[in-house]
Every structure is written in structure tokens, then in C-alpha cells.
C-alpha positions in Angstrom: 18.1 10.4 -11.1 21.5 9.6 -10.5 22.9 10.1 -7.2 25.4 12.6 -7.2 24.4 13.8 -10.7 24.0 18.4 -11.3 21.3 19.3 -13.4 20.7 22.7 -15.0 17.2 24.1 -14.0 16.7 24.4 -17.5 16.9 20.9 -17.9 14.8 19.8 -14.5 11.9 21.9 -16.2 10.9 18.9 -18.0 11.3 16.3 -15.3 9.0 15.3 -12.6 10.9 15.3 -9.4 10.0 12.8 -6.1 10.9 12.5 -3.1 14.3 10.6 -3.6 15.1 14.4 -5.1 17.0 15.6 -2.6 19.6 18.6 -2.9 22.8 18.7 -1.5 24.0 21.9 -3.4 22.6 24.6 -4.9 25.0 26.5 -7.6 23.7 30.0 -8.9 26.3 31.7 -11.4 29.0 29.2 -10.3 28.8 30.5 -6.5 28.2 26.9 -4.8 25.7 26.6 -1.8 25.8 23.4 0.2 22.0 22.2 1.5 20.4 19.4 3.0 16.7 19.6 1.6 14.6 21.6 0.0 13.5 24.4 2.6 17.7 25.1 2.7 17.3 25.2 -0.8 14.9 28.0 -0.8 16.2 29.8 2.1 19.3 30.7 0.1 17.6 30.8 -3.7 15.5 34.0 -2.1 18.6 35.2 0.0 20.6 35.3 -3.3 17.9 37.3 -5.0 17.8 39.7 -2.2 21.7 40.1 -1.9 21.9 40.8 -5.2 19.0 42.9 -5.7 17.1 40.7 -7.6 13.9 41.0 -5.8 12.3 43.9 -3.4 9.2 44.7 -1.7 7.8 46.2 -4.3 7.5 42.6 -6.3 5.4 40.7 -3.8 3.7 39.4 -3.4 4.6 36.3 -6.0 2.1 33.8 -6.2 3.5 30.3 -6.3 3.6 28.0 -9.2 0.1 27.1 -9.1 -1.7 30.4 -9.2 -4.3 29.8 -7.1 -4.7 31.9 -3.7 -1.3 31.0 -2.5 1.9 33.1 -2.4 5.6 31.8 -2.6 7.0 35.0 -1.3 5.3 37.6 0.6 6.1 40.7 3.1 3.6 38.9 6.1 3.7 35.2 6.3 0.3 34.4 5.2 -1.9 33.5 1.6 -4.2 35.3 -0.5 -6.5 32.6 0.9 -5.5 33.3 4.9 -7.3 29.8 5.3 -4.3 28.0 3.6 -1.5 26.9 5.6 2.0 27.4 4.5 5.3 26.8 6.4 6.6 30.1 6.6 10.4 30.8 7.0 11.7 34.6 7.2 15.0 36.2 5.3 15.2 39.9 5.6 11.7 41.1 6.1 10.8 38.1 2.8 8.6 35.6 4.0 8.3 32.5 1.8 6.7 29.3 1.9 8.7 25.9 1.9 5.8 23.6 2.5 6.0 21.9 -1.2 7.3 18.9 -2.1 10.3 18.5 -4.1 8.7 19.0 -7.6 6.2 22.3 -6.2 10.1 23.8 -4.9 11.6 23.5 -8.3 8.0 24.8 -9.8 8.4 27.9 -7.8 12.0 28.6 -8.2 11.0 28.7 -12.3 7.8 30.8 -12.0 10.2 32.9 -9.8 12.5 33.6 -12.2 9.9 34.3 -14.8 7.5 36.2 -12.8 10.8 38.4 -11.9 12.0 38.5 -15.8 15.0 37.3 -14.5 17.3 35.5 -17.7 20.8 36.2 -16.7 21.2 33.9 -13.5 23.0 30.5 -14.2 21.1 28.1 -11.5 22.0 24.1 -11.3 20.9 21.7 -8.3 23.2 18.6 -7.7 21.7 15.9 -5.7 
């Protein structure tokens, strides 16, 4: 990685990201979002699908990338598996979890997208 370098989502599918991945903006169809880590990330990935209608009640829960007994976004801030901790934050009535590390964020901002048949939102990350 390159500091300073934007990347498509798209093409940080196929890249393994650390912990020297850190945002600093977030750009969905060209509308630019300045961060300063992941859980900012997040925060306005899901407030960008709610503004524009993207995602609703009625879709969650959404199970993260993984699969297993843990949810990404829910309507109460707790997992399938209420034994599993998560660090939950809260956008309008959307609870999701931001306790992943960089790769696991950029996991479930793809399965997201699938999971939501969403294919006509441009999303690119400089760092």
C-alpha cells in the first residue's frame, strides 16, 4: 500500500488488508467522506445506505462476512450468539458492529453490498 494511494473496492477484494490500512476518505458515487479509521468508515458506509434508501429494517439483520452467529447490522445491538461481544455503534435505529480489523471492515462492507444486491454504488477508500 501506498500512502496516499485510492483504491476501488472492487480492487481491495483481492488484497489482504493490515493494520497500516488506515482510511482517510471514504468516496461512494463520487460524494467524498473524510475519516480517520475504520469505525468512521462504517458509521457513514451504513448512514449512506440509509440516506439513500439502500437499506431498511426489514433487511436485518445481515450477518457479517463470516457467517457464523454474528451480525454486522442489526435493529438491537447484540449477535445471533448474545455470548459474542461486538462494539456496537447506533445510526438511526441501525446498530452495527465495528469491532473488526481493517481487512473483517472491508469484508463486511462487500458481503453488504452483496447480501443487499446492491451493483450500482461506485465505493473507493483512499488511505
Amino acid at each position: 500500500m501506498t500512502y496516499g494511494a485510492q483504491y476501488s473496492i472492487e480492487q481491495l477484494k483481492s488484497r489482504e488488508l493490515d493494520k497500516h490500512w488506515i482510511p482517510s476518505i471514504l468516496i461512494m458515487n463520487g460524494k467524498k467522506y473524510f475519516v480517520d479509521n475504520w469505525t468512521e468508515l462504517i458509521g457513514e458506509f451504513i448512514n449512506f445506505l440509509i440516506v439513500y434508501k439502500r437499506i431498511n429494517m426489514s433487511d436485518l439483520p445481515i450477518y457479517n462476512y463470516a457467517m457464523r452467529s454474528k451480525y454486522f447490522i442489526n435493529s438491537i445491538d447484540q449477535h445471533e450468539d448474545k455470548s459474542k461481544d461486538g462494539q456496537w455503534q447506533k445510526i438511526a435505529g441501525f446498530y452495527f458492529d465495528t469491532k473488526y480489523n481493517a481487512d473483517g471492515h472491508k469484508k463486511n462492507i462487500v458481503h453488504t453490498i452483496d447480501v443487499l444486491d446492491i451493483n450500482d454504488i461506485e465505493i473507493e477508500i483512499k488511505f
